[in-house]
C-alpha positions in Angstrom: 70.3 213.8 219.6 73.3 212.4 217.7 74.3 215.1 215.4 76.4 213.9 211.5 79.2 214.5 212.7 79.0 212.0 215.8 78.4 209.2 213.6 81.2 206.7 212.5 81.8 206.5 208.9 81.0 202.8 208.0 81.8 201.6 204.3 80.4 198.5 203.1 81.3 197.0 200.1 78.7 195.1 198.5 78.5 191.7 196.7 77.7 190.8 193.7 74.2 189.0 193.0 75.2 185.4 192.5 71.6 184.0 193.5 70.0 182.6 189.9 66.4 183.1 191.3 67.3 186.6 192.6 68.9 187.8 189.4 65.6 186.7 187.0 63.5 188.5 190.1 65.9 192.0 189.7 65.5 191.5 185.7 62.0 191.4 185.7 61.6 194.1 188.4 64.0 195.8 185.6 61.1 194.9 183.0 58.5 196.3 185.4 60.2 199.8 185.7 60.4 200.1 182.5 56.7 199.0 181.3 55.3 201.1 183.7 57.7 204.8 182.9 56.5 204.0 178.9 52.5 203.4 180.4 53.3 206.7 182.4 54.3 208.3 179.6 52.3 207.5 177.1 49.3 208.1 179.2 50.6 211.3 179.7 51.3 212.5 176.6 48.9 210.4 174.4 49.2 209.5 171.1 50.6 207.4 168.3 53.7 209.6 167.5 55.3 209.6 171.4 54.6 206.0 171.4 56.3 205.5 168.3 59.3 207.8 169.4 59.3 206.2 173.1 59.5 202.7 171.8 62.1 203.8 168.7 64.4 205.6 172.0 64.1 202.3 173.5 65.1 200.2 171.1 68.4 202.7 169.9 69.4 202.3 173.5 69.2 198.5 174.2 71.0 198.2 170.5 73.8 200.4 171.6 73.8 198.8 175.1 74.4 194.8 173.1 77.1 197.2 170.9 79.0 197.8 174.4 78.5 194.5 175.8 78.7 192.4 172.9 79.6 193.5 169.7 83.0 195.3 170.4 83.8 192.2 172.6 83.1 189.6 169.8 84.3 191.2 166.8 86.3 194.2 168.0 88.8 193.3 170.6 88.1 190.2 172.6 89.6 191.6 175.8 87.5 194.5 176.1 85.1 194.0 178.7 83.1 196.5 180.4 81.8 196.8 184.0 79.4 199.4 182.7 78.7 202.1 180.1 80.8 204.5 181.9 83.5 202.3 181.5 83.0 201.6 178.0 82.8 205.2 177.3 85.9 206.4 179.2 88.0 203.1 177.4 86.9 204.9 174.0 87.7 208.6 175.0 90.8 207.4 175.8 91.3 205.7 172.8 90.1 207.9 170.3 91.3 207.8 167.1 93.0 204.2 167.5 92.2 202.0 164.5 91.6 198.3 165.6 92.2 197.4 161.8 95.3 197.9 161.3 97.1 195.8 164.4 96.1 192.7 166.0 95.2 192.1 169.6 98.1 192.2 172.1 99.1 188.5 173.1 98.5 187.4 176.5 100.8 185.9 178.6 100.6 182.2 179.4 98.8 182.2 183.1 97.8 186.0 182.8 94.0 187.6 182.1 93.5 190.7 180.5 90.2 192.2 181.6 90.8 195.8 181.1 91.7 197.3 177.5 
């Protein structure tokens, strides 16, 4: 019997999902997760009022989630893009109290891509 220890460490980076077909398939499983937590709870816990609250906590999240992705990209600071929310959140605790109204963008270089803010 092979013990933890034995084993070799093996780290494999994965890929990103570049397959059309099996990005709509992970959305829609993403869809399914989600319709069938708000049947579960719901059924659980019936009535109008924690339908109302679970579909009101839904919508406040996927509104902040487009403000992440979209909105500060667009109208804030077009080089701000975010791998995820904990990257969005750690680019605006590090940059609290900075006021995007008051100075312009950096410039970028000719040949040169900012991605990270």
């Amino acid at each position: 019997m092979a013990l933890a220890s034995d084993r070799q460490h093996v780290e494999h980076e994965m890929a990103d999902l570049t397959n059309p077909r099996l990005i709509c398939i992970k959305g829609f499983l993403f869809l399914l997760c989600g319709l069938m937590s708000a049947a579960l709870l719901v059924l659980s816990m019936p009535g109008w009022r924690n339908a109302f609250l679970l579909c009101t906590t839904v919508w406040g999240f996927c509104r902040f989630y487009f403000f992440a992705f979209y909105v500060i990209e667009r109208y804030v600071d077009e080089r701000c893009r975010f791998s995820g929310l904990i990257d969005f959140m750690r680019f605006f605790m590090q940059h609290r109290g900075n006021s995007y109204a008051d100075k312009p963008p950096p410039r970028e270089e000719p040949g040169v891509r900012i991605t990270d803010c």
